[in-house]
C-alpha positions in Angstrom: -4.7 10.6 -21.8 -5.1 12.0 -18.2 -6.0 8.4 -16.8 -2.4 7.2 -17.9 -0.7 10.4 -17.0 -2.2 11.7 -13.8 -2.4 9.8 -10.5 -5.6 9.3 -8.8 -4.7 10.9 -5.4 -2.1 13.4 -5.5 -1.0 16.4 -3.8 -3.0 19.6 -3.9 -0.2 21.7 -5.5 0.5 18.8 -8.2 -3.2 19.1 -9.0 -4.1 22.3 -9.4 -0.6 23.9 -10.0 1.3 20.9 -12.0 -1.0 19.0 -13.7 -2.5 21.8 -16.2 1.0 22.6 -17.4 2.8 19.0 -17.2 -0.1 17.3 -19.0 -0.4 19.1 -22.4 3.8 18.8 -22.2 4.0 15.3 -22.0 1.1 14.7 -24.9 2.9 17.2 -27.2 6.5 15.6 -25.8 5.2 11.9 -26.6 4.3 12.7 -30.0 6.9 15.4 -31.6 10.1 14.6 -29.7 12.1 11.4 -28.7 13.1 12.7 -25.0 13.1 9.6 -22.6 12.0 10.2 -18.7 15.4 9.7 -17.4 16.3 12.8 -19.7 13.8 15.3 -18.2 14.8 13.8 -15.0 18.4 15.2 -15.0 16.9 18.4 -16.8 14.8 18.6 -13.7 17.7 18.4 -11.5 19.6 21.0 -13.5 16.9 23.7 -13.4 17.3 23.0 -9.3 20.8 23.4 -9.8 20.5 26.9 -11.6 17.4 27.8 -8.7 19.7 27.2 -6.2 22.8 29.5 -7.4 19.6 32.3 -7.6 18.9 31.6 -3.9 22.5 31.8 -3.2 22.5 35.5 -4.5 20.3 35.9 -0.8 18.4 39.4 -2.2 14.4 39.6 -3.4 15.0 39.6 -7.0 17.2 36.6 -7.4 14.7 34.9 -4.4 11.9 35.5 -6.9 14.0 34.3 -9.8 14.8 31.3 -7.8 11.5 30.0 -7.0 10.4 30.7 -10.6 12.9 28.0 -11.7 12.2 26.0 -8.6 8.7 25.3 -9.7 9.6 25.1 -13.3 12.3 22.0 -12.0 9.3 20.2 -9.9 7.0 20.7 -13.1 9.6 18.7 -15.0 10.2 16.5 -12.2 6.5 15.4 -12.5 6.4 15.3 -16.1 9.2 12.2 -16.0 6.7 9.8 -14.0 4.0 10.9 -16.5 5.5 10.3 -19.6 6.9 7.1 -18.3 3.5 5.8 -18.0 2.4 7.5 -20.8 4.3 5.4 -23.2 5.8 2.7 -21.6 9.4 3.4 -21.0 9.7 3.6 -17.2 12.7 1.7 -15.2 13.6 0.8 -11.9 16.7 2.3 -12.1 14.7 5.4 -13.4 12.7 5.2 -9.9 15.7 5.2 -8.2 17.2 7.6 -10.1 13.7 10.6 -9.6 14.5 9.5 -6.1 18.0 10.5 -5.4 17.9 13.8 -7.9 14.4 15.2 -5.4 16.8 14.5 -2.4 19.6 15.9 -3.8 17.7 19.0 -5.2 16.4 19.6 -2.0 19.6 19.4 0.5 21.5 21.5 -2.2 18.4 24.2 -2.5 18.1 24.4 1.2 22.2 25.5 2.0 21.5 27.7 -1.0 18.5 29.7 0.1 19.2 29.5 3.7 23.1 30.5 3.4 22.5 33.5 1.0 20.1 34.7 3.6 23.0 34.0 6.4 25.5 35.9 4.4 23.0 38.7 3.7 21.5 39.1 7.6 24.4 37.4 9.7 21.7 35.6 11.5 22.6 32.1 12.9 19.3 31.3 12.5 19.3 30.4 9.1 21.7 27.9 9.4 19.8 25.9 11.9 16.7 26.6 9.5 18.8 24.9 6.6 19.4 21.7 8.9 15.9 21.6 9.6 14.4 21.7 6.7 16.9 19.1 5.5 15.8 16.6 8.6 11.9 17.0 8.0 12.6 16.1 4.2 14.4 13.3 5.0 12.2 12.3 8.2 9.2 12.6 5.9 10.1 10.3 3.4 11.5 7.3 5.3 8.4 7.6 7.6 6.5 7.3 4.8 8.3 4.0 3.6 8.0 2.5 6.6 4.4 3.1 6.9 4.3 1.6 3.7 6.6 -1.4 4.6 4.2 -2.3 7.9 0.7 -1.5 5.9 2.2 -4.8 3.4 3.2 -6.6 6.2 -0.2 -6.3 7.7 -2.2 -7.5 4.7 0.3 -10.1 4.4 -0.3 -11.7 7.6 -3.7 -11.6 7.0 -4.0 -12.9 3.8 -1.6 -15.9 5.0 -4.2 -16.4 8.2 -6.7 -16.4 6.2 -5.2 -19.4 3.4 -4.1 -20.9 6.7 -8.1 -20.7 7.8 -9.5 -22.2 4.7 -7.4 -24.9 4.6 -7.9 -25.8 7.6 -11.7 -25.8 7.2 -11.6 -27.6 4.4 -10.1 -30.6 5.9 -13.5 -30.7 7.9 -15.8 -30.9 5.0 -17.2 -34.0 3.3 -16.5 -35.0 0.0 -19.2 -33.3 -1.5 -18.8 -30.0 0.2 -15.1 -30.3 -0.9 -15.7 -30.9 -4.7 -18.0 -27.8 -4.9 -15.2 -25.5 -2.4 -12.9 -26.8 -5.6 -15.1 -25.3 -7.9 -15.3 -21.9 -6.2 -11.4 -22.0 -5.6 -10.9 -22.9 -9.6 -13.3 -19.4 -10.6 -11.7 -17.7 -8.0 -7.9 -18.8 -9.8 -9.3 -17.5 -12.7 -10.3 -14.2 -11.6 -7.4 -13.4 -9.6 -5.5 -13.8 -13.3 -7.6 -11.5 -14.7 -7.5 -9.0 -12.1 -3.8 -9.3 -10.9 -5.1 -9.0 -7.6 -2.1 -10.4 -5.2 -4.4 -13.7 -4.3 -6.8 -11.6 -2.3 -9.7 -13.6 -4.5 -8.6 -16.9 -3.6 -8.8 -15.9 -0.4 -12.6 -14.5 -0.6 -10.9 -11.5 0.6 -10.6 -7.7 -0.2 -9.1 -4.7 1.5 -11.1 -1.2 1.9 -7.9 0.8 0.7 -8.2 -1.1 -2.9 -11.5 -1.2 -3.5 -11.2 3.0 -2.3 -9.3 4.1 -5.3 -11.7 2.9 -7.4 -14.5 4.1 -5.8 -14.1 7.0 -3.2 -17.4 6.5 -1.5 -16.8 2.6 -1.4 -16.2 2.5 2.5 -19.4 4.6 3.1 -22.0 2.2 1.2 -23.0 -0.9 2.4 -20.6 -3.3 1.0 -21.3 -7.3 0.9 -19.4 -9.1 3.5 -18.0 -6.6 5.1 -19.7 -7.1 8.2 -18.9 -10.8 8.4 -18.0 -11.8 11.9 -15.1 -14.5 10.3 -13.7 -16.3 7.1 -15.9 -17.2 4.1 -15.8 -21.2 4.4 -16.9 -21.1 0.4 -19.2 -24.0 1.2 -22.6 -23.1 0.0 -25.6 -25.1 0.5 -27.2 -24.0 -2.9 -27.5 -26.6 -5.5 -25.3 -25.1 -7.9 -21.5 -23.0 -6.7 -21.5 -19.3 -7.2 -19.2 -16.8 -7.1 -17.8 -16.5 -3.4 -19.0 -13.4 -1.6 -15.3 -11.6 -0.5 -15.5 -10.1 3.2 -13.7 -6.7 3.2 -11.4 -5.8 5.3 -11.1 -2.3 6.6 -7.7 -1.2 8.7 -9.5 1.9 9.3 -12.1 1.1 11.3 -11.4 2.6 14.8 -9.9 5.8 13.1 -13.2 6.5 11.3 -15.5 5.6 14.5 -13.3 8.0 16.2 -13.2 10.9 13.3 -16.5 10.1 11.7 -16.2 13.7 9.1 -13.3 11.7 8.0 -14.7 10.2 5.6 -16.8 12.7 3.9 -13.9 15.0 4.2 -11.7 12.4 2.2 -14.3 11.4 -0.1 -15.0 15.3 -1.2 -11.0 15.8 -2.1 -10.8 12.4 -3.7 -13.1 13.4 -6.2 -11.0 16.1 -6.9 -8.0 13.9 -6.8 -6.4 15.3 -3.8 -5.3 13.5 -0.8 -6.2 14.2 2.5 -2.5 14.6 3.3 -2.6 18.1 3.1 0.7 19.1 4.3 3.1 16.5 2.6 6.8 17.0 1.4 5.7 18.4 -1.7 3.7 21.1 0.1 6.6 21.6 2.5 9.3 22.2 -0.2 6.7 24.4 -2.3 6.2 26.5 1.4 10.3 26.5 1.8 11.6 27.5 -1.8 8.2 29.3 -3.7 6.1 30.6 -0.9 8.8 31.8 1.2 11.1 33.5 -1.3 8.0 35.2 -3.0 6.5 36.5 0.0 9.9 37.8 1.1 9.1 36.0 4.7 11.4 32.8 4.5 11.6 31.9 8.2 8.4 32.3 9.5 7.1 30.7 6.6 9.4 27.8 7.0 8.8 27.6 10.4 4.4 27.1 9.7 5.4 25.0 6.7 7.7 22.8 9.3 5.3 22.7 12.0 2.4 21.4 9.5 4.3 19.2 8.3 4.6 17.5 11.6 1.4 17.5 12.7 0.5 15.5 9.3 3.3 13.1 9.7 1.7 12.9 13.9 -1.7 12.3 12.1 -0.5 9.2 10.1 1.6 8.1 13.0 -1.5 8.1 15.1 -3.3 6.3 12.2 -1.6 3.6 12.2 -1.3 2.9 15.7 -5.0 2.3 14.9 -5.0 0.6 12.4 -2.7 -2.0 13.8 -5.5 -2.6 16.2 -7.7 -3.2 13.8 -5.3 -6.0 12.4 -5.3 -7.8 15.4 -9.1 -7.9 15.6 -8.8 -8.8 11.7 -6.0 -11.9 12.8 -8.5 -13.0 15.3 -11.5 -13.1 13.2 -9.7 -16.0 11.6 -9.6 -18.7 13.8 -8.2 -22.0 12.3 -10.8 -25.0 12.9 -8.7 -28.1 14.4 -9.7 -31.2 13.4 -11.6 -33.1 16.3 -9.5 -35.1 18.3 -11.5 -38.4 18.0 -10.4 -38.4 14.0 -7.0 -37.4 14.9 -6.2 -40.9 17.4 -8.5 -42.7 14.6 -5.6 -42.1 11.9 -3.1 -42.4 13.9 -4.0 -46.1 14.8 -5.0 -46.8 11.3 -1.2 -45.4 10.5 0.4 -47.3 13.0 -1.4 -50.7 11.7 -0.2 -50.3 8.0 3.0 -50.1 8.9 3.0 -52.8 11.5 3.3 -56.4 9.8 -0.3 -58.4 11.1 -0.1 -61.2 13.3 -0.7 -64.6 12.0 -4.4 -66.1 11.9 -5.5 -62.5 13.0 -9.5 -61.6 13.5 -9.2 -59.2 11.1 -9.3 -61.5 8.3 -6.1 -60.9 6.2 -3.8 -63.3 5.0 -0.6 -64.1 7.2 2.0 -62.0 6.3 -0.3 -59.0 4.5 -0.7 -55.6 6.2 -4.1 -54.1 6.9 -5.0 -51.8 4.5 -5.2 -48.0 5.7 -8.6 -45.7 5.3 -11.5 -45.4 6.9 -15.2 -47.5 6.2 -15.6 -48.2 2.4 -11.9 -47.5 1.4 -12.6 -43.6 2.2 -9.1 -42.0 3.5 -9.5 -40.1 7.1 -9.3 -36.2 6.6 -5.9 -34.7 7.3 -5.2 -31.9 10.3 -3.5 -29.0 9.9 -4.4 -26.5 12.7 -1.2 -24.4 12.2 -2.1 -20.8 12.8 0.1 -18.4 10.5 1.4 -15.3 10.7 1.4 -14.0 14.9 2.4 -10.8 15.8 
């Protein structure tokens, strides 16, 4: 039950504020009543609705009302995701639709609480507070997609360099060394069905970040082939083809040399299925519309909450920088073999002769009129070349 409804990294306030309440509700919701995700999503975004006329009212009791109903509305907006997964009845358009009610809840929340406090004190402040917090909400999650949107850009390039690599090796091996590479390749087909794993197998590659949520610790054990200095060929000189031994690929490898607590730091909260992004927008609209209200101390707490916030987003930003680097040491790793050159004029003359009509009475023993036949000694054809790197900068 909790391994279909509950994420394996999530934020701290989900986990230990969310999940104990939203779990039980979606079992008991799944089995006694016929309420679809999209439903509790517009019940969610009703609940903000009614939190946000409270924060309007701009004095402590309604405040404390508010964020009551607040956190009740982000309980139910969690509960949509789970009970999609929970029994199968998810939806793009239901994606889309959780989406556009969190924004909405939040913009509408944020002129609510931050104008019933601007009516109440008179202070200008406020209002610039309510634009604020409606910029780092927004800023926070189109950073975050466009992180995401370079990240599968990266491992694209690489997995396309890599394919690119191996074909290109393979146009160097003999015909024995090929047959058994076509075996590998053929187990390797199969597994990548099985595992649904984006071609990363065929490849005789895998990336840290996967092979991370199943294992926390995964990047801090000595995993096979990771420290392999380029592509896996898949030619072994064995008598009998085994599995190919994937080299992993770590993004991350200058961050952790350069933060090496990182990792025991991450691994400790993984295990408790909290992600090292402390300070995320969930955190940030928690601080804004519970922690603020309750405490009675809405701008100074909005103003730490904001100023975390940034320095997470600065701490991803910086991240990635490094992590790009890593990708270019990852690209050049995989150098694509060119066939020698010697081979390369050998088919092209053997090219140009087929096509060519022979002369009459020629040495070469044909009858007048027949074309030499192309290939190299013993009716073998030449190896092909393809030295085309893919996937640059």
């Amino acid at each position: 039950m909790r391994r279909l409804t509950e994420k394996k990294r999530d934020a701290w306030w989900t986990v230990l504020l969310v999940d104990p309440v939203a779990t039980p509700l979606v079992r008991w919701t799944a089995k006694w009543t016929r309420v679809t995700p999209n439903q509790i999503t517009w019940g969610a975004l009703f609940l903000g609705l009614v939190a946000a006329a409270c924060f309007a009212r701009g004095d402590w009791k309604w405040l404390l009302i508010g964020a009551g109903l607040y956190h009740l509305s982000f309980i139910l907006d969690c509960m949509d995701g789970k009970l999609a997964r929970l029994t199968g009845k998810g939806s793009e358009f239901g994606g889309w639709l959780d989406y556009v009610f969190d924004r909405v809840r939040v913009l509408i929340c944020a002129v609510a609480l931050m104008g019933g406090q601007y009516s109440r004190t008179g202070e200008v402040a406020y209002v610039w507070l309510a634009l604020v917090v409606v910029f780092l909400d927004a800023l926070r999650y189109l950073d975050a997609l466009q992180i995401f949107k370079v990240r599968h850009s990266m491992r694209k390039k690489i997995r396309a360099r890599a394919k690119a690599s191996r074909r290109a090796a393979r146009a160097l091996m003999t015909a024995e060394e090929l047959e058994r590479d076509q075996e590998l390749e053929q187990r390797a087909r199969e597994r990548e069905q099985e595992r649904d794993n984006d071609g990363d197998e065929e490849q005789g590659i895998a990336f840290m970040e996967d092979l991370l949520r199943e294992n926390p610790t995964a990047d801090l054990d000595d995993a096979p082939g990771r420290d392999g200095d380029g592509p896996d060929t898949g030619a072994d000189s064995g008598e009998e083809a085994r599995p190919r031994e994937k080299k992993v690929i770590d993004l991350h490898v200058e961050f952790k040399s350069r933060f090496p607590w990182y990792g025991r730091f991450r691994t400790f909260l993984l295990r408790h299925r909290i992600r090292t992004h402390l300070v995320s927008g969930i955190e940030f609209q928690m601080a804004v519309f519970i922690v603020g209200p309750v405490l009675g101390a809405i701008m100074p707490v909005t103003v730490a909450a904001g100023a975390l916030l940034m320095v997470f987003e600065l701490a991803i930003i910086y991240k990635l920088l490094l992590s790009t680097r890593d990708f270019e040491r990852t690209l050049a790793s995989y150098p694509v073999p060119e066939v020698p050159e010697t081979a390369s004029e050998i088919t092209s003359e053997i090219m140009s002769e087929a096509t060519a009509p022979a002369a009459p009475g020629a040495a070469s023993g044909t009858a007048p009129g027949i074309p030499a036949q192309p290939g190299g000694p013993d009716g073998e054809s030449l190896p092909s070349r393809d030295g085309t790197a893919v996937g640059g900068r």
